[in-house]
N, C-alpha and C positions, 0 to 999 in steps of 0.2 A: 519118652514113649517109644516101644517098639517100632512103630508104624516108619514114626520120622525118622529114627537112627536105618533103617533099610531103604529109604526114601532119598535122603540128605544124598550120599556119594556119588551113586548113577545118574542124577540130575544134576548134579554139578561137574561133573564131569562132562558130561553130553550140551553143558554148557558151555565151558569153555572151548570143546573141542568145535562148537559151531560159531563161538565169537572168532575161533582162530581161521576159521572157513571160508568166515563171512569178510574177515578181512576190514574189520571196522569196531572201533573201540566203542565206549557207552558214554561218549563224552557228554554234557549240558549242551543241548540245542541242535545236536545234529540232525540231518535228515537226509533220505534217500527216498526214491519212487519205484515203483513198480506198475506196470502196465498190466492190465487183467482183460482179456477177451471178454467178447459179450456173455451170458451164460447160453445155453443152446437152445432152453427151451426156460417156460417163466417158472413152470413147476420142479424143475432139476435146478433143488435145492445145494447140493454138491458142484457142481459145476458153479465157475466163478461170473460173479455181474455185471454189470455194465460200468461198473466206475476203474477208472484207473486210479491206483491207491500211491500214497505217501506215510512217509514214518517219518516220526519227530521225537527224539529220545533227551527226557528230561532228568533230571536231576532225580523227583521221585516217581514221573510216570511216564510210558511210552508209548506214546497216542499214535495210533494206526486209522486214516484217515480217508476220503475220499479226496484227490489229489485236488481239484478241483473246483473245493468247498466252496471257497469265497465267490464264484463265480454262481453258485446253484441255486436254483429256483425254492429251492425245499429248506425242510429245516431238516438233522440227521439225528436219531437218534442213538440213545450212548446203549457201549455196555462197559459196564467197569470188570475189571479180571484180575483173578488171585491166583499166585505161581503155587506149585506145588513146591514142599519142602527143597531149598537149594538153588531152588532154578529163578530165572531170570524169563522173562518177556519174548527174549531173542529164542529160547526153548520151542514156544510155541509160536511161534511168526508167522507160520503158514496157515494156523488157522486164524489169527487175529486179522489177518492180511482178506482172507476168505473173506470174514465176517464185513471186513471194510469195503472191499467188491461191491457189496451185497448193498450199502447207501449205512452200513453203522459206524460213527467212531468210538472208537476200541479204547478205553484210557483202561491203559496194564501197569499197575502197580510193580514197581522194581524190584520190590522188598525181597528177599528170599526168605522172608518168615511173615506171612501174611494174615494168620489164624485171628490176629483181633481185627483185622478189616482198615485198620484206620489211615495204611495210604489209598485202598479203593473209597474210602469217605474224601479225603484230600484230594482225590482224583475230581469228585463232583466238585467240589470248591473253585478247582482249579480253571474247571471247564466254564464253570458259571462265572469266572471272571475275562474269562477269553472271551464267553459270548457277549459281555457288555462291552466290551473293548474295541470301539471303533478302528483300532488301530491291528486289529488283528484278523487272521484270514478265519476266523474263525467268529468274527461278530456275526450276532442275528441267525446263525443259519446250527445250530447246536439245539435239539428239542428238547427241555431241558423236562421235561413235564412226559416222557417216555425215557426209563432210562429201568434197563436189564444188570442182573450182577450174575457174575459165573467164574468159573476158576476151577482149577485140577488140586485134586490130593488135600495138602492142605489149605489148599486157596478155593477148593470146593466147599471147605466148612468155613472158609474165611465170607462165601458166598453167600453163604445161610447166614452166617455175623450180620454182615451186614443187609440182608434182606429186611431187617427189620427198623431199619432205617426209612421212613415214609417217604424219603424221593424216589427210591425202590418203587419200580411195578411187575416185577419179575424175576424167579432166580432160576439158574441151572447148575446145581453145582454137579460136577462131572469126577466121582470117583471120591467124593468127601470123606476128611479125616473125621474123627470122631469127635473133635471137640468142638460143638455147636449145640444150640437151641434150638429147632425148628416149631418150638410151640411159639416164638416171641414172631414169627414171620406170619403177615396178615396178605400174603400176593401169589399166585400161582408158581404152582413150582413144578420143574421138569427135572427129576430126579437119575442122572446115567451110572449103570454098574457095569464093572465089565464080567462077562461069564470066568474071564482063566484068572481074574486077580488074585494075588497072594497075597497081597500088603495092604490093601480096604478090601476085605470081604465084601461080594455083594449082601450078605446077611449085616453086615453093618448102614449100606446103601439101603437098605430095607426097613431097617430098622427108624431112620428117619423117616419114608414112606408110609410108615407104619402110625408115628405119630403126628403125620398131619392130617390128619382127620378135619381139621376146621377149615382148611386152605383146598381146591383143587388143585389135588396134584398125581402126578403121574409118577410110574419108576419104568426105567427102561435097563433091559440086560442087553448091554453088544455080544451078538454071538461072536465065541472067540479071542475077545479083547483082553490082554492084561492091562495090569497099571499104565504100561508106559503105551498103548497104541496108540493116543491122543500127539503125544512127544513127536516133533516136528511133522511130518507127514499127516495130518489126523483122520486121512483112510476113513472108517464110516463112521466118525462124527460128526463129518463135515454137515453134512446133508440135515439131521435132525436138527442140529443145535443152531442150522441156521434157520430150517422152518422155523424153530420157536419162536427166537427171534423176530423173525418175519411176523411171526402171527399176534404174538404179544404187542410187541412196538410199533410195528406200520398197519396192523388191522388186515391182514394177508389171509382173503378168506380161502383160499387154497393151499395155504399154510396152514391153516388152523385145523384143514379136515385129513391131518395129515395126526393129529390128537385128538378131536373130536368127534362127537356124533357116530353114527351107529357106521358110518364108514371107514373110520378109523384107520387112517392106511398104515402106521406102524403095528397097530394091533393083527394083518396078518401077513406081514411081510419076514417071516422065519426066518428067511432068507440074511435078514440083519440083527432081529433078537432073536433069543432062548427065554427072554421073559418082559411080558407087557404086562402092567397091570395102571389100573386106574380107579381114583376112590369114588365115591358118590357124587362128592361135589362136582369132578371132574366128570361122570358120565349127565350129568346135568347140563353141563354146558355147550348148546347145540354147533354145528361145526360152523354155522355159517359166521357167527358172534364171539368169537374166543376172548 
C-alpha cells in the first residue's frame, strides 16, 4: 500500500536516530524512570500529573507506568498502543510517558507492523497475568475491567482491530490507516485527523466517522498537524487524548465536558481544530456521564 511504503522510512529512521539519543538499547526487562511535576491545574489536560513515571521494555511490549504502582491505593487503568508503520514505542515516549503521569499504564506493542492488533491483545494478556502475580509490582493494582486502545497511522487502524475485542471500552485511533472495520467496534470512539496530512487524508479519518453511525463517536481535525506531529513531542495531542482518556476510563466529569454536552469545549476552541464533528449517539450523551 501506498500509505505504508511513505510511512515505513521516516519512522524508522526517526527511530533509530532517538534509540541512538536515548542511549539505551530495547533489551528484555529493562527499565528506566522519569519524574513528572504535578500537572498545574486538574483541568490542563496537557500539562503532565501527579505520578512520577517508570518504563519497562519487554520482549513484546513496553509498558509505561506510574513508578510507584505497587505502593497505590488505586487500581490504574490500561491503554494498549499501536506504532505506526516502522516505528517502535520509543517514537512516541513522550506521549506514552504523558499518558502515564496521568494514573494510565500504557502497554505499547513493539511490533513495527501492528494492523492485526495481536501484540496490543498479548499486551492485555500479559498485564492480566502481572495483575494476578503476587510476586509482581504490578499485583492487584491494574484495572483490568477499564482498558482504552489507540495508536498512530497504522496502529490507529490496528486501534479500531482491536476495538472490537470486549475487554475494549474505548478507542482513539490518531491518524488511522485504512485497513480496519469500525462497524465490528461496539465502544465510543475518538476519531484524530490531522488538517496538513499527506499520507491518511483526513477524508479517510472521516470516512471511518462516517461509518460509525451505531457507536458514539466523535472526529476531531488538529489545526495544522501533519502525519508526523504526534512523533515524539506530541504538541496538541497531548491535551485531548488524555481528556479522553480521563473521561472514558476514570469517569473524569471535567474531562468528558471537554466531548460532551452542549458545552463542548473542543467543539469551539479553533484555536486547536479546523474541524469538530460529533454523530447523534455522541450528542446524546450528556457531559456530566461520558
Amino acid at each position: 500500500m501506498l500509505w505504508r511504503r511513505n510511512l515505513c522510512a521516516p519512522l524508522a529512521a526517526l527511530a533509530l536516530a532517538l534509540t541512538a539519543s536515548a542511549g539505551a538499547g530495547t533489551a528484555a526487562a529493562a527499565t528506566d524512570t522519569t519524574v513528572v511535576a504535578a500537572a498545574s491545574a486538574a483541568d490542563d489536560f496537557g500539562a503532565p500529573g501527579p505520578y512520577a513515571t517508570a518504563v519497562e521494555v519487554g520482549a513484546i511490549t513496553t509498558l509505561y507506568y506510574p513508578r510507584d504502582i505497587a505502593d497505590s491505593d488505586r487500581r490504574h487503568p490500561v491503554i494498549v498502543w499501536g506504532n505506526g508503520t516502522g516505528g517502535v514505542p520509543l517514537v512516541y515516549r513522550d506521549l506514552m510517558l504523558h499518558w502515564a503521569s496521568q494514573g494510565f499504564v500504557v502497554a505499547a506493542a513493539n511490533t513495527p507492523m501492528s494492523n492485526l492488533g495481536i501484540s496490543m491483545r498479548a499486551s492485555i494478556d500479559m498485564l492480566t497475568g502481572r495483575n494476578a502475580d503476587r510476586g509482581s509490582i504490578f499485583f492487584d493494582r491494574v484495572d483490568l475491567e477499564r482498558i482504552g486502545a489507540s495508536g498512530h497511522s497504522q496502529g490507529g487502524a490496528a486501534a479500531i482491530v482491536v476495538g472490537s475485542d470486549p475487554r475494549i471500552d474505548t478507542i482513539l485511533p490518531i491518524q488511522p490507516g485504512p485497513l480496519a472495520n469500525i462497524n465490528a467496534v461496539r465502544v465510543p470512539a475518538l476519531l484524530l485527523a490531522g488538517q496538513r496530512d499527506s499520507i491518511v487524508f483526513p477524508a479517510l479519518v472521516k470516512a471511518f466517522y462516517n461509518a460509525a453511525d451505531h457507536i458514539p463517536a466523535l472526529y476531531g481535525e488538529v489545526r495544522g498537524a501533519d502525519h508526523f506531529t504526534v512523533v515524539g513531542d506530541p504538541g496538541p495531542f497531548a491535551a485531548p487524548t488524555t481528556a479522553w482518556f480521563r473521561a472514558q476510563l476514570m469517569g473524569d466529569r471535567t474531562a468528558g465536558a471537554q466531548f460532551f454536552g452542549p458545552g463542548c469545549g473542543i467543539c469551539t476552541d479553533t484555536a486547536t481544530w479546523s474541524d469538530v464533528r460529533r454523530n447523534s449517539l455522541a450528542l446524546s450523551v450528556p457531559a456530566a456521564t461520558p
